[in-house]
C-alpha positions as CSV (number, residue, x, y, z in Angstrom):
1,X,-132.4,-40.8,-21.2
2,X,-133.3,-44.5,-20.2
3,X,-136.6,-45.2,-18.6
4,X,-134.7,-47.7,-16.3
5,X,-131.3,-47.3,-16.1
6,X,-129.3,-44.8,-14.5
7,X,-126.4,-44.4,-17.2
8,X,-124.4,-42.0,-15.0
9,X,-124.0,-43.9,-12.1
10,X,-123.4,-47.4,-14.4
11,X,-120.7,-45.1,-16.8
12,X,-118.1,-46.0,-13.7
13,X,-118.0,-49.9,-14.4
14,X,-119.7,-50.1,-18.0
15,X,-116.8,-50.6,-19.6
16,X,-116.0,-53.7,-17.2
17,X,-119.1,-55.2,-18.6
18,X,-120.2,-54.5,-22.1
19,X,-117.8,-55.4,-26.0
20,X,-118.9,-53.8,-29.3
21,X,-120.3,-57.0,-30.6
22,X,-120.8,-56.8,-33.9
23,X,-119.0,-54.2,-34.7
24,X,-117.0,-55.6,-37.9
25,X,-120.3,-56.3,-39.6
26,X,-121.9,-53.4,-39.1
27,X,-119.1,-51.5,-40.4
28,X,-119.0,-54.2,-43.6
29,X,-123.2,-53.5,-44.2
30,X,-122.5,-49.8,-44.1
31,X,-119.4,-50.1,-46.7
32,X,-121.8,-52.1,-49.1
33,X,-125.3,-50.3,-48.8
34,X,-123.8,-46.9,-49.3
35,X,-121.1,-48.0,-51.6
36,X,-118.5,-45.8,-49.8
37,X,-115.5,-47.0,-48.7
38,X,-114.4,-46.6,-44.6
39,X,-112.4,-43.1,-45.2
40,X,-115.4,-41.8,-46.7
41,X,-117.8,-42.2,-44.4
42,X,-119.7,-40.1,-41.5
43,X,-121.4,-41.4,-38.8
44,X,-123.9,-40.7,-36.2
45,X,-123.3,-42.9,-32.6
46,X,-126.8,-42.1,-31.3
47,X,-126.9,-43.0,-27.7
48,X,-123.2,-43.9,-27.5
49,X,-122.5,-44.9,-24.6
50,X,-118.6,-44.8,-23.5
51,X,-118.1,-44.6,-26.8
52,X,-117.1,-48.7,-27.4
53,X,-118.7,-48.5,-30.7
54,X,-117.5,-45.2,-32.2
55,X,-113.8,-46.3,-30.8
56,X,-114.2,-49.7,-32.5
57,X,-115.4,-48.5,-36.0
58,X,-112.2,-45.7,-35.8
59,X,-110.2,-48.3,-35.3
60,X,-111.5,-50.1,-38.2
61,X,-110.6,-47.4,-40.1
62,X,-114.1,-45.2,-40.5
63,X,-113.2,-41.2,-41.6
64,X,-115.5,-39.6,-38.6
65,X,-117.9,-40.3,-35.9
66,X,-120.4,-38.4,-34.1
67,X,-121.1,-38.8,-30.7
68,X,-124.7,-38.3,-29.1
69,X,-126.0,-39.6,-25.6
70,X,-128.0,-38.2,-23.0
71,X,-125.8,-39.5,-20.0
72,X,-123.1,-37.0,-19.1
73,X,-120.9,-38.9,-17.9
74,X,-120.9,-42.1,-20.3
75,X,-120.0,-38.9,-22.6
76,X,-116.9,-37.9,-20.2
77,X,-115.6,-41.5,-20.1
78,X,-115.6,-41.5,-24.1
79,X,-114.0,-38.2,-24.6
80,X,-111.3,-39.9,-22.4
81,X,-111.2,-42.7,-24.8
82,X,-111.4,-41.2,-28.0
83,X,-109.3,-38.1,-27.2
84,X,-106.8,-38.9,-29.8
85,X,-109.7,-39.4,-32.3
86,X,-110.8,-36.0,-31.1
87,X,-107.8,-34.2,-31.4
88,X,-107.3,-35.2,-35.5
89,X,-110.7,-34.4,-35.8
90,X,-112.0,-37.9,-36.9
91,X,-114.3,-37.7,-33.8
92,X,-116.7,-34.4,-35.4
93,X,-119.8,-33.8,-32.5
94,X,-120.3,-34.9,-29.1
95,X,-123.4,-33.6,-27.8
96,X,-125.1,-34.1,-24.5
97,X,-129.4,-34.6,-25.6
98,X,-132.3,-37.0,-24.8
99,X,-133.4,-38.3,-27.8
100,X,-136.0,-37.8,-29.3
101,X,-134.8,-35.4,-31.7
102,X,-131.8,-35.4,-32.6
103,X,-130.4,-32.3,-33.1
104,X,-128.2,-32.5,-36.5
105,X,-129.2,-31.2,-39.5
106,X,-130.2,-32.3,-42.5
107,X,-128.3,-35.2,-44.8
108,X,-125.3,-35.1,-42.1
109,X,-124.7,-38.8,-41.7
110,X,-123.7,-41.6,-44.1
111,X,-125.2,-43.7,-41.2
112,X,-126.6,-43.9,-38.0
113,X,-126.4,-46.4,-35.0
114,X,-128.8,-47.3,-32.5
115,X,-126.9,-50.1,-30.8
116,X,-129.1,-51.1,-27.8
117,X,-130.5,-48.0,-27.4
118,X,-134.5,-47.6,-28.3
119,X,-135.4,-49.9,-25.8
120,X,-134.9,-47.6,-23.1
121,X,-136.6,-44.8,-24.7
122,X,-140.1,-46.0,-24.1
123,X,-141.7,-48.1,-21.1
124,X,-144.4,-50.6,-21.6
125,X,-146.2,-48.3,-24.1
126,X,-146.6,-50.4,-27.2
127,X,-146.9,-47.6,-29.4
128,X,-142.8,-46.5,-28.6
129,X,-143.7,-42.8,-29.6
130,X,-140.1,-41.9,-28.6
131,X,-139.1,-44.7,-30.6
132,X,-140.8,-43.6,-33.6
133,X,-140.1,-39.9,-33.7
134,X,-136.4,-40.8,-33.2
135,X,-136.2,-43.3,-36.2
136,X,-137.9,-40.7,-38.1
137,X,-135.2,-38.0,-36.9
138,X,-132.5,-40.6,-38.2
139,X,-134.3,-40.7,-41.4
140,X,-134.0,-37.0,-41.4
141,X,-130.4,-36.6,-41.1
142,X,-129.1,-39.4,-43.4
143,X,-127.8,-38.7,-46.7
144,X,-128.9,-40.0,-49.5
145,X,-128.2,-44.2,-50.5
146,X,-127.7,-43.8,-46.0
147,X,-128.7,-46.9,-43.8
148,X,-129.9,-47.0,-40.1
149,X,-128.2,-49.7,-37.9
150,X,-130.1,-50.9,-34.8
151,X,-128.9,-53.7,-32.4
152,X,-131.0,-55.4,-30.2
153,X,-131.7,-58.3,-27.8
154,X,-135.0,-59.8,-28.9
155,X,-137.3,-61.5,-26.3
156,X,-136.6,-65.0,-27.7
157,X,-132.8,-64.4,-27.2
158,X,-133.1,-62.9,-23.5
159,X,-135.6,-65.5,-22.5
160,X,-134.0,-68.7,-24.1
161,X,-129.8,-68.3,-24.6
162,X,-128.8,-66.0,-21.6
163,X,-127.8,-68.5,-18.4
164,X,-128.7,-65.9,-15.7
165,X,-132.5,-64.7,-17.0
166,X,-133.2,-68.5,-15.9
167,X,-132.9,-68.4,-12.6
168,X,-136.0,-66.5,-12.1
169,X,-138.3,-66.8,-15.1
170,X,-140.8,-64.2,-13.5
171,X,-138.5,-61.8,-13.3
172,X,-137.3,-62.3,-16.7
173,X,-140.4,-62.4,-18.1
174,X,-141.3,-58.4,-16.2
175,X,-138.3,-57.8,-17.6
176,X,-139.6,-58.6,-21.4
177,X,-142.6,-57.0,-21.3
178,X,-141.1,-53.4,-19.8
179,X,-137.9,-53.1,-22.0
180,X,-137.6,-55.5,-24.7
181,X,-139.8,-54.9,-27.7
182,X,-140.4,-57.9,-30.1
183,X,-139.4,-58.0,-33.6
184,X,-143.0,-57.6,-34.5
185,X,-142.9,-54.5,-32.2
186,X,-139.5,-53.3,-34.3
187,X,-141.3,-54.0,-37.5
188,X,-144.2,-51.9,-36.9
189,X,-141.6,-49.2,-35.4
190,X,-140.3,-48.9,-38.6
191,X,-143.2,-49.2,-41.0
192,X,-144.4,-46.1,-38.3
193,X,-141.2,-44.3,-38.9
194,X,-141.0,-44.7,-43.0
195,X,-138.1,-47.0,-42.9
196,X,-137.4,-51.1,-44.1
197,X,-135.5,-53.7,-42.8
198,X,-134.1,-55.0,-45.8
199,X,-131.5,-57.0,-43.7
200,X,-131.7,-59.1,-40.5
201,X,-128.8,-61.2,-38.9
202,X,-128.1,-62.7,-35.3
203,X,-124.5,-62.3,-33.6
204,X,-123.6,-65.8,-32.3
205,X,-122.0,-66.2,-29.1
206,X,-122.2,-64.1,-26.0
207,X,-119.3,-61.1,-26.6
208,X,-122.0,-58.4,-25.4
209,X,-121.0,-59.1,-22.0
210,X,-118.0,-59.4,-20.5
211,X,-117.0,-62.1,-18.3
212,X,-119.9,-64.0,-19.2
213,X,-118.3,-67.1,-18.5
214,X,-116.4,-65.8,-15.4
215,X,-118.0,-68.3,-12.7
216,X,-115.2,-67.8,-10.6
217,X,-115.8,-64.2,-10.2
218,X,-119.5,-64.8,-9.7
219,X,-121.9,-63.3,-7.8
220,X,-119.5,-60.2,-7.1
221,X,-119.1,-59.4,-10.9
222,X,-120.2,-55.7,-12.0
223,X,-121.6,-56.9,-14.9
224,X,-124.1,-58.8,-13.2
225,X,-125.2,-56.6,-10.2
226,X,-125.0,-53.6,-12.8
227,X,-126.8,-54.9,-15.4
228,X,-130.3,-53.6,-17.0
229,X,-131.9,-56.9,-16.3
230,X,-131.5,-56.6,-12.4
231,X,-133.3,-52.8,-12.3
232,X,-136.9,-55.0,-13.1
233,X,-136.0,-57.1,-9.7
234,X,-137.2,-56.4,-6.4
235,X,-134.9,-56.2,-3.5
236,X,-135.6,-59.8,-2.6
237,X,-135.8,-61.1,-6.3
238,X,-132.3,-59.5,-6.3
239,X,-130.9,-61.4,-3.2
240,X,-132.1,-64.5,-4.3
241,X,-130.7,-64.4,-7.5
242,X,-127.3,-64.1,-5.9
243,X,-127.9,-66.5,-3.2
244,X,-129.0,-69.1,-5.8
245,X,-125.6,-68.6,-7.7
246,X,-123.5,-68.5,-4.7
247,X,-125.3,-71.7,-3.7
248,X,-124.3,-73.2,-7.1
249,X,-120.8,-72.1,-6.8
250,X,-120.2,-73.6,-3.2
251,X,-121.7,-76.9,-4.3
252,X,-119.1,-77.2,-7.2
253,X,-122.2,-77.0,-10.0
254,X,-122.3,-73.4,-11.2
255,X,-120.1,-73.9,-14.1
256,X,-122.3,-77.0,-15.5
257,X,-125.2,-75.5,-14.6
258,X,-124.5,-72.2,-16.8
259,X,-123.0,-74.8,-19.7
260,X,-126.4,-76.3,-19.3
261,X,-128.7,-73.0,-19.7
262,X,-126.6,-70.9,-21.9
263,X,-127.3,-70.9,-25.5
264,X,-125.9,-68.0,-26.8
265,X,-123.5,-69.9,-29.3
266,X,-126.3,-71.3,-31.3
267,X,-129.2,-68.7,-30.7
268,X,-127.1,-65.4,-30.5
269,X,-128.0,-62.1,-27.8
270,X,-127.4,-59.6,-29.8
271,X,-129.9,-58.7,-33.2
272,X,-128.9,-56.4,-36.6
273,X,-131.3,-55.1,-38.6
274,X,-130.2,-53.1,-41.4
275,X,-132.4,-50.4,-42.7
276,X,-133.3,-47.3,-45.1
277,X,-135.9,-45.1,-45.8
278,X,-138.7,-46.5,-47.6
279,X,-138.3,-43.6,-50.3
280,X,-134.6,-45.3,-50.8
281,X,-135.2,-48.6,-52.1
């Protein structure tokens, strides 16, 4: 379950804001770290959302998915989804739990995601026990030559490419330090966990969200009232956020002002590390 974000209530207009960036070359890392080809691999979508990942990957051709999150009904909307996947039996598990654990057995999974999922599992505790004992649960169930995917937004990214977290810099910065570990923070995750990054890469561009560059649309977008970044704001902090981007938009400046403070086409939102137990190098 998320420390800040209440998944049930955001499953109805998630899939208006969030795309399975990255996607393609997470299904390409898996291929070539395991050696196995698409047909021939099982997969664990731990914390999956509405199931935009799992969907994606099926449709790039991989043999089965699991399905795990602890938000009933993101896992309603992506047994809706996937039902066809379901029904052929590419789509194996999906199973309602809070991780940590993870309640597969042993060597199940050829691989298993964590796309922008640890973050909520622990709240301004620099230790992330959740964190920890849930990388070490995914270490657990892989099989053997198996890799651990986890996508991120790293502070640097959230505080220096995304238009919107500049508006309010305080605010951003709350945000940072509650939700958003560092990649120092990641590293020692895994080194606590007994896994490697063997393989980091940023995602240009800004196809995590939405409507991104929607200004017509803005303030009344989902995407941006709904999103993680605005559950650190205070009621006020909230309203003036809105007011400011309203104000922009009236004056005829809100699209050069976003062209101005976005830099997600050179720095990227969305990190991938790549991963395996330590005992696998």
């Amino acid at each position: 379950m998320s420390n800040f974000v209440n998944y049930n209530r955001a499953s109805r207009s998630y899939d208006n804001q969030r795309f399975p960036a990255g996607s393609d070359t997470m299904a390409a890392m898996i291929q070539f770290y395991t050696s196995k080809n698409l047909p021939d691999l099982r997969i664990l979508d731990a914390g999956c959302g509405t199931g935009n990942y799992s969907k994606s990957l099926l449709d790039i051709g991989v043999g089965q998915m699991a399905l795990l999150d602890s938000s009933s009904e993101m896992l309603k909307t992506a047994k809706d989804k996937l039902d066809n996947y379901i029904e052929c039996g590419k789509v194996t598990d999906v199973v309602e739990c809070t991780m940590p654990p993870i309640p597969f057995p042993d060597d199940s999974f050829d691989a298993v995601l964590f796309n922008t999922v640890l973050n909520h599992l622990d709240r301004a505790n620099s230790a992330f026990p959740n964190c920890v004992e849930t990388l070490n649960e995914s270490r657990r169930i892989l099989r053997p030559n198996g890799v651990i995917i986890v996508s991120t937004a790293l502070p640097s990214a959230i505080l220096n490419a995304v238009w919107f977290t500049k508006i309010n810099t305080k605010l951003t910065k709350r945000f940072i330090e509650n939700a958003v570990p560092s990649l120092d923070q990641f590293e020692k995750m895994f080194i606590a966990s007994g896994i490697e990054c063997f393989q980091k890469m940023n995602i240009l561009g800004s196809d995590i969200f939405k409507n991104y560059y929607n200004v017509d649309g803005l303030p009344e977008e989902s995407w941006l009232k709904e999103n993680e970044y605005l559950t650190f704001a205070t009621e006020s902090e909230a309203g003036e956020l809105f007011r400011k981007v309203k104000e922009l938009k009236e004056n005829g400046e809100l699209e050069n002002w976003v062209k101005e403070n976005d830099h997600t086409q050179t720095i990227g939102v969305l990190t991938i590390f790549v991963c395996k137990p330590v005992s696998a190098k």
